[in-house]
C-alpha positions in Angstrom: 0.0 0.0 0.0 0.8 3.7 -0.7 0.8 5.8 2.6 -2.9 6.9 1.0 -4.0 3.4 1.3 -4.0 2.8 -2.2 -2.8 -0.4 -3.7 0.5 -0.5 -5.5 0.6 -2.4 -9.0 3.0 -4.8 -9.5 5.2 -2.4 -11.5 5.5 0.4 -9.0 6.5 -2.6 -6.2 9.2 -3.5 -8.4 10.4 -0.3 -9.3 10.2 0.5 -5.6 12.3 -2.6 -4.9 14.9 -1.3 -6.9 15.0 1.8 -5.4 15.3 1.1 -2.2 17.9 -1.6 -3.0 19.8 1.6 -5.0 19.7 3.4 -2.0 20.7 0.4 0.0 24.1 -0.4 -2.1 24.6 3.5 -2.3 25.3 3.7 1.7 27.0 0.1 1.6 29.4 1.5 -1.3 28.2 -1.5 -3.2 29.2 0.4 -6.6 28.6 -2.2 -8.6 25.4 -3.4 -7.5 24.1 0.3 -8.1 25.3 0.0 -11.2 23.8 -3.0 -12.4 20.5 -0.9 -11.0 20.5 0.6 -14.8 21.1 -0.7 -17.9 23.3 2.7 -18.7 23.9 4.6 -15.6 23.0 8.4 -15.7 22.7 10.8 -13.2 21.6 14.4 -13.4 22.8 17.1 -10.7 20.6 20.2 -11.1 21.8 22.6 -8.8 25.2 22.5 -10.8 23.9 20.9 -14.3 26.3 18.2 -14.2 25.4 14.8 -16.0 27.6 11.3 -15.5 26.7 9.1 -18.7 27.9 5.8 -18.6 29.6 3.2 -16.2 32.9 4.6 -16.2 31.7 8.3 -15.4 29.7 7.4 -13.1 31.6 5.3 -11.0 34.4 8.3 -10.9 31.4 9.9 -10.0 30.9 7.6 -6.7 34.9 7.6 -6.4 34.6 11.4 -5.7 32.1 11.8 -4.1 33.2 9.2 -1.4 36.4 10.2 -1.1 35.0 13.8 -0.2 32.3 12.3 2.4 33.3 8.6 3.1 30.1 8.2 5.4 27.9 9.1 3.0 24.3 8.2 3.7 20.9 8.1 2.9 17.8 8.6 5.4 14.9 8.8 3.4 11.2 11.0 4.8 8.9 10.3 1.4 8.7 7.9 -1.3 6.0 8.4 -4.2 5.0 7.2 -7.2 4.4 9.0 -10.5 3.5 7.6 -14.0 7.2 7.0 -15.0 9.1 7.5 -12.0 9.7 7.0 -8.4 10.3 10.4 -6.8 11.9 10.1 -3.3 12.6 13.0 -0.7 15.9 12.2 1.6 17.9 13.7 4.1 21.9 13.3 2.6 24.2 13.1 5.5 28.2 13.0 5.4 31.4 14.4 6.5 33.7 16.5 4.6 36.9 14.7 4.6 38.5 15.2 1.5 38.4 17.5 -1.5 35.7 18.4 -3.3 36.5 20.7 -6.2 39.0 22.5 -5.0 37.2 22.4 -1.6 40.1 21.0 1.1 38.4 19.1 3.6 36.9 21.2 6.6 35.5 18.4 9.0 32.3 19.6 8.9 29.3 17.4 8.6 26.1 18.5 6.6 22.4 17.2 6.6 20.8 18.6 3.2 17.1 17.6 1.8 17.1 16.9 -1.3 14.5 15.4 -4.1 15.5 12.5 -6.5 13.3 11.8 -9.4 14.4 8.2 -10.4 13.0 8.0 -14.4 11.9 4.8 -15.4 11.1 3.2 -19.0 8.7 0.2 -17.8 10.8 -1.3 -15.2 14.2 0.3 -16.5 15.8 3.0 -14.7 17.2 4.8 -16.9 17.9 8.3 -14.8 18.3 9.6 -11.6 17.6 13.5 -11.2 18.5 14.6 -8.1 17.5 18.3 -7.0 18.5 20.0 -3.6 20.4 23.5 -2.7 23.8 24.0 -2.5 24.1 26.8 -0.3 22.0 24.9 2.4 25.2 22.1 2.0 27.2 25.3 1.5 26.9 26.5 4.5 27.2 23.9 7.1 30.1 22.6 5.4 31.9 26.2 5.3 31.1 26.6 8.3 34.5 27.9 11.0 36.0 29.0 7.6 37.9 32.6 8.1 36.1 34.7 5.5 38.6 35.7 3.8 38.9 32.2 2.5 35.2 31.6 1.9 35.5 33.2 -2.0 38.1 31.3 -3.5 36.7 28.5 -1.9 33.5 28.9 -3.3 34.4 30.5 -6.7 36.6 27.1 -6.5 33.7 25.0 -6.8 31.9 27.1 -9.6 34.8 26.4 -11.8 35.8 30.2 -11.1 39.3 31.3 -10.6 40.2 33.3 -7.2 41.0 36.9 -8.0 43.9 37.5 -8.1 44.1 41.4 -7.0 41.0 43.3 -5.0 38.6 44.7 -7.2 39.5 48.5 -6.8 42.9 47.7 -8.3 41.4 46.5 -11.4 39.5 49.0 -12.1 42.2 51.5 -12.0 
């Protein structure tokens, strides 16, 4: 049953099965049992537009991501069904303890809600679109950074170089 009571068909128990096994190997760091989760793994980031196609991406994908929060994990509030997908609201949990794009590790641990839309074709999964926002992560990692540091930090994960000289000297 659906928390309203209604009855699941068979193909949203077995899509549900494999999400919650997903989710399962995910916290395990079972990377290959996620894998063979989708015929062609893809993941879609939207707060920073970032796609990993394929098995090899992907997994450097995991490979970063774990090496940034090695006790990553998964506690999920809300599962739900829609026509083509399984649409699941989570907490992520983990602490920062190594680089993240130019982020040196801080220490700090952050809780962040996010949404992830997993898009099926029948039974195949054949995307997971995750949504949540940054600066809520943002923040509780950065946090007990001098400020002075915060910008190249940030500016380091937008792919944006530090500046190099304060902005009144440029303009002069």
């Amino acid at each position: 049953m659906n928390d309203n009571n209604t009855p699941r068909t068979e193909l949203q128990a077995r899509r549900e099965r494999l999400v919650l096994d997903h989710f399962a190997d995910e916290t395990r760091q079972d990377f290959d049992a996620v894998l063979g989760t989708f015929p062609h793994p893809h993941y879609e980031l939207i707060p920073s537009g970032e796609v990993h196609d394929g098995i090899a991406d992907v997994r450097q994908y995991y490979a970063d991501t774990r090496r940034a929060f090695p006790d990553q994990r998964h506690e999920i509030i809300q599962l739900r069904h829609a026509d083509d997908s399984v649409v699941v609201e989570f907490w992520l949990l983990g602490t920062h303890r190594g680089p993240l794009k130019g982020l040196p590790p801080t220490g700090n641990s952050f809780r962040c809600r996010m949404n992830a839309f997993f898009i099926f074709e029948g039974d195949r999964l054949v995307c997971e679109r995750v949504y949540f926002d940054t600066l809520t992560m943002l923040r509780q990692l950065l946090a007990g950074v001098p400020a002075e540091h915060v910008a190249a930090l940030v500016g380091g994960l937008l792919g944006q170089p530090a500046a190099t000289r304060a902005p009144e000297a440029a303009a002069a």
